[in-house]
MDTraj code that builds the backbone (N, CA, C; nanometers):
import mdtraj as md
import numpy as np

residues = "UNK UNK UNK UNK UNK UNK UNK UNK UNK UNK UNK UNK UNK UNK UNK UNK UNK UNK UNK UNK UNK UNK UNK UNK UNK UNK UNK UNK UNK UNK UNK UNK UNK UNK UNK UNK UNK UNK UNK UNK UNK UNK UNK UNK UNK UNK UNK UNK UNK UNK UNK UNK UNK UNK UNK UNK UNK UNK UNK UNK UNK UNK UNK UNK UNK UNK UNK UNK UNK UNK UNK UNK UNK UNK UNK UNK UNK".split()
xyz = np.array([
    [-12.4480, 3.7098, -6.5888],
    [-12.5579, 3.7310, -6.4963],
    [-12.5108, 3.8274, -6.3872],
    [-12.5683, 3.8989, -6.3575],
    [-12.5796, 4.0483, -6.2638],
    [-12.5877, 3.9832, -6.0911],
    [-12.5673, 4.0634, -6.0327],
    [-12.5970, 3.9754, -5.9094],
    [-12.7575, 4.0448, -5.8582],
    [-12.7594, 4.1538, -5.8866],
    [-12.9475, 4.1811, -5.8887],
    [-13.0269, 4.0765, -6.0043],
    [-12.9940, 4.0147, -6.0831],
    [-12.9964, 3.9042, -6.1532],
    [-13.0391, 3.7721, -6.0683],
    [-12.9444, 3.7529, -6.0016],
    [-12.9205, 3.6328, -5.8957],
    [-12.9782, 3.6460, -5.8136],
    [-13.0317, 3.7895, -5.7425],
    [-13.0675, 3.8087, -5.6446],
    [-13.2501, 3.7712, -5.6525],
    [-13.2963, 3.7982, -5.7627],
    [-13.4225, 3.7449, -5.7952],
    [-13.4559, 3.6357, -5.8071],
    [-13.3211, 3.5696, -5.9215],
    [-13.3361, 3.3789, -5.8817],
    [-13.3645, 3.3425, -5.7507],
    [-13.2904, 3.3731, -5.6618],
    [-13.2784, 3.3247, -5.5093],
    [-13.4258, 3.3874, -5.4394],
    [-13.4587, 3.5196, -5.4443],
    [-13.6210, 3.5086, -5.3780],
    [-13.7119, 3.3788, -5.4953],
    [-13.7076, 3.3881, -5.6136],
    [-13.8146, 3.3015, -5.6483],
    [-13.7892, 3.1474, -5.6033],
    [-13.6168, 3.1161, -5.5755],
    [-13.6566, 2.9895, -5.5303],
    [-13.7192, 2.9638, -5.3897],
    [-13.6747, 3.0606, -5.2607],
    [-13.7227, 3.0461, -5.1651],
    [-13.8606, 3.0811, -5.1612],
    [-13.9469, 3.1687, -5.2674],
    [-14.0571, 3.1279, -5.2815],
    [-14.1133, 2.9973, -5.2729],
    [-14.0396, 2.9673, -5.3846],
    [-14.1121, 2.8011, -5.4400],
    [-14.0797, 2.6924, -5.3041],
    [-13.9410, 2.7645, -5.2454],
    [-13.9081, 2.6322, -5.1124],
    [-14.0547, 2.6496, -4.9800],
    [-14.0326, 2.8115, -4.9798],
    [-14.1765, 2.8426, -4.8962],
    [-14.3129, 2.7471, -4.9156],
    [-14.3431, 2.7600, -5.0519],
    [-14.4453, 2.7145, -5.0805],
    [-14.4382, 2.5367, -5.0282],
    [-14.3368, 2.4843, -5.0706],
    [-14.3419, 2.3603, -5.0213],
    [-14.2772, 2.2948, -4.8813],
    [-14.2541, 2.3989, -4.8236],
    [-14.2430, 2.3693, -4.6727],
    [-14.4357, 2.4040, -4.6595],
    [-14.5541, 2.4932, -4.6424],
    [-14.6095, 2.5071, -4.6452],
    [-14.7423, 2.3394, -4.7073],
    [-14.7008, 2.3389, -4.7891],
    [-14.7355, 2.1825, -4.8683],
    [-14.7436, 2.0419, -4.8265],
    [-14.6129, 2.0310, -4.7367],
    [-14.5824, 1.9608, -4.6618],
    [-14.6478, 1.9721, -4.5051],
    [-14.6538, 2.0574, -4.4485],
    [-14.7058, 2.0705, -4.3615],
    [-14.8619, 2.0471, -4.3089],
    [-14.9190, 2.1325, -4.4688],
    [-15.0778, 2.0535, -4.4168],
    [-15.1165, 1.8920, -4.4978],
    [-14.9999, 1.8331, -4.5964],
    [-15.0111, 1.6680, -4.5917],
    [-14.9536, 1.6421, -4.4266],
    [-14.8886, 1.7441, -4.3477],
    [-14.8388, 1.5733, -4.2403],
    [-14.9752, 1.6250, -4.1375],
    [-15.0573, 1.7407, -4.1648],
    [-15.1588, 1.7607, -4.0586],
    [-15.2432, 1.6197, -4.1073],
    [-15.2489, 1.5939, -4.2382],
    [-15.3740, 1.5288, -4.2750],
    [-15.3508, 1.3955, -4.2473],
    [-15.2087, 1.3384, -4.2159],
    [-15.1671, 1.1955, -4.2231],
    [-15.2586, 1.1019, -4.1253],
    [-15.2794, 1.0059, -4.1846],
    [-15.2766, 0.8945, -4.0672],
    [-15.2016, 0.8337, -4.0109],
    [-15.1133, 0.7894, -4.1051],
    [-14.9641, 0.7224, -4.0514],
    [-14.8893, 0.8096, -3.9865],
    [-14.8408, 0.7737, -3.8285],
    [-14.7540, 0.8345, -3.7638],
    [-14.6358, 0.8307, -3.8504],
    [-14.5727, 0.7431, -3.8787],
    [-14.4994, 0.7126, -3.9656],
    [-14.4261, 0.8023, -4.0824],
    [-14.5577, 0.8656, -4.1814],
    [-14.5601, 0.8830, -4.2922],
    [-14.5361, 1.0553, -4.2688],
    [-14.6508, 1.1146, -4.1368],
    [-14.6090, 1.2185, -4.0638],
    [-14.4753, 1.2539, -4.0284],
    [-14.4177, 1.1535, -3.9788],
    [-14.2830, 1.2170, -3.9022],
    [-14.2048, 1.2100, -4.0249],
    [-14.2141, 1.1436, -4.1466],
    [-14.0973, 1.1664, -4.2519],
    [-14.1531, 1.2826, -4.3106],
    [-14.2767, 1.3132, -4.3474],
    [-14.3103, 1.4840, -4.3814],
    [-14.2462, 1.5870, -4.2959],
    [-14.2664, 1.5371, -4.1394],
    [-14.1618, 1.6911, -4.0808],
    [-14.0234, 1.6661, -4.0859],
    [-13.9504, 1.5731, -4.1174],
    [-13.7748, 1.5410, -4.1091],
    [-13.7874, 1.6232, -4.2292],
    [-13.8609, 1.6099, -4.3322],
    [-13.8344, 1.6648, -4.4838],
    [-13.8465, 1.8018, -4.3954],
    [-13.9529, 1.8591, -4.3856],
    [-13.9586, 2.0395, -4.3604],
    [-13.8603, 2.0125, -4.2932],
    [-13.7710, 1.9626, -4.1683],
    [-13.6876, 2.0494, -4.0547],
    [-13.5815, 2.0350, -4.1846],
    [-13.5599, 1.9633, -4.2718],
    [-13.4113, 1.9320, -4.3704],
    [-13.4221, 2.0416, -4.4688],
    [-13.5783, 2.1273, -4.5240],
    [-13.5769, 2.2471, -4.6357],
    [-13.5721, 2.3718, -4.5374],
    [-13.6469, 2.3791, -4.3948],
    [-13.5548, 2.5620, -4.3331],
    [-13.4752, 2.5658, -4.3231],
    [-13.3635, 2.5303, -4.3056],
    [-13.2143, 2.5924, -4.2959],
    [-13.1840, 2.6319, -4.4736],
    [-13.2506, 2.5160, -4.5452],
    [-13.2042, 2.5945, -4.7184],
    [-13.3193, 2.7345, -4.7708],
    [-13.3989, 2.7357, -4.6698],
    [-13.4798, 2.8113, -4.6820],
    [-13.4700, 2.9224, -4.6273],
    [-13.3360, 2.9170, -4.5063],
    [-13.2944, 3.0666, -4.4843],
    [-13.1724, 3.0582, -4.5414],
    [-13.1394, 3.0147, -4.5814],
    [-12.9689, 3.0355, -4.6763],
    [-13.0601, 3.0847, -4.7962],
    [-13.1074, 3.0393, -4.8178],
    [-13.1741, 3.1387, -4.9938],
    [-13.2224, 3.2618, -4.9485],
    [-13.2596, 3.2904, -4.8297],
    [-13.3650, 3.4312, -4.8124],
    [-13.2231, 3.5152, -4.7799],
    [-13.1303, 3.4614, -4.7260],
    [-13.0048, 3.5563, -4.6793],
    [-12.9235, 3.5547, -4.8080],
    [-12.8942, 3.4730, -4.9298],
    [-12.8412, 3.4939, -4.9933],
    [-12.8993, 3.5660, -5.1386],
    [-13.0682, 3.6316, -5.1302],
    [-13.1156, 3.6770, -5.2019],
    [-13.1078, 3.8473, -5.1256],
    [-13.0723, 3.8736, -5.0322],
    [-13.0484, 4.0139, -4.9533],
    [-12.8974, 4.0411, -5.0118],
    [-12.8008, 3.9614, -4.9288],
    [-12.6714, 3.9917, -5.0015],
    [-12.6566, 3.9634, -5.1514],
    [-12.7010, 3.9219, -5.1875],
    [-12.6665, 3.9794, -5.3578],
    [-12.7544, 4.0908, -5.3919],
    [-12.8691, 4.1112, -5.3737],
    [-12.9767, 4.2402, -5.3455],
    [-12.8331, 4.3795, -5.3322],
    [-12.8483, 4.3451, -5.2220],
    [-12.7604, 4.4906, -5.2008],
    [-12.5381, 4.4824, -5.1494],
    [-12.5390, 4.3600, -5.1986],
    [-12.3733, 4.3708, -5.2293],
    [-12.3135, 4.4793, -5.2546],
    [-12.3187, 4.5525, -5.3336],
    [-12.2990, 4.7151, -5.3562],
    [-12.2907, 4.8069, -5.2877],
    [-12.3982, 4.8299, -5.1735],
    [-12.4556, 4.8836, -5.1063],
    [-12.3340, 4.9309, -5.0002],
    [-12.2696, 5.0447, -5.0073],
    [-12.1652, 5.0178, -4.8966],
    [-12.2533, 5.0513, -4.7548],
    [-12.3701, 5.1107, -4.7631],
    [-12.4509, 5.0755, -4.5547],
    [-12.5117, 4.9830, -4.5262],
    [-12.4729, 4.8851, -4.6367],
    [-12.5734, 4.7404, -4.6229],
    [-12.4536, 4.6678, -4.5260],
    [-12.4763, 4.6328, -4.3781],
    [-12.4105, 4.5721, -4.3528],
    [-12.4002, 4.3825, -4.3603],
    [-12.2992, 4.3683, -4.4515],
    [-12.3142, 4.1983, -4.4874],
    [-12.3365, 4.0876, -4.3885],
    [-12.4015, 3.9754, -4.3828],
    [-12.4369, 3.8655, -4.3401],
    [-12.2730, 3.8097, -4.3010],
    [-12.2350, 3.7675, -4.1660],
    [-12.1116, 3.7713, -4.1569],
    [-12.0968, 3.5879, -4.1406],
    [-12.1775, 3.5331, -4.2102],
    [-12.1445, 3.3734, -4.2908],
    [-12.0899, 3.4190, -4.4232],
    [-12.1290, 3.4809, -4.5173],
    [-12.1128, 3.5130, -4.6161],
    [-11.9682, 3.5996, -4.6806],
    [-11.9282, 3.6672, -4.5387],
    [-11.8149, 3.7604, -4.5592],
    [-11.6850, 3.7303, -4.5517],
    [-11.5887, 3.7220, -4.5985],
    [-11.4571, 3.6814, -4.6244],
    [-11.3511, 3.7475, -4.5663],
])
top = md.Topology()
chain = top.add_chain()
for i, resn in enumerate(residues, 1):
    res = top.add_residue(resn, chain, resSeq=i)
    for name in ("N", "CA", "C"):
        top.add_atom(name, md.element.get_by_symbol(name[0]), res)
traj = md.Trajectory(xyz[None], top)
């Protein structure tokens, strides 16, 4: 597997994570249970941080190559 390969895996999953941070959000608008609400947003605040690690790790494999791409300096060794 290519890392422009990988680099597409990783946007389609943060697609799909997008989509269900999005999902989640209008079930906890609709909740009745305070309850049931606040475990819908612990879930979203627990998928953005994997939801920007996939969007940053679908750029650096994107353009790894790239020697004017300057790298994400979590990522750099």
């Amino acid at each position: 597997m290519t890392l422009a390969e990988m680099s597409g895996l990783y946007t389609e999953s943060a697609a799909a994570i997008r989509q269900r941070i999005a999902e989640l959000r209008r079930s906890a608008r609709e909740q009745d249970s305070e309850e049931e609400s606040r475990a819908l947003r612990r879930r979203i605040a627990e998928l953005t941080p994997l939801l920007q690690e996939t969007r940053e790790l679908a750029a650096l494999t994107a353009r790894y190559y790239d020697r004017s791409y300057h790298r994400h300096e979590r990522y750099t060794i």
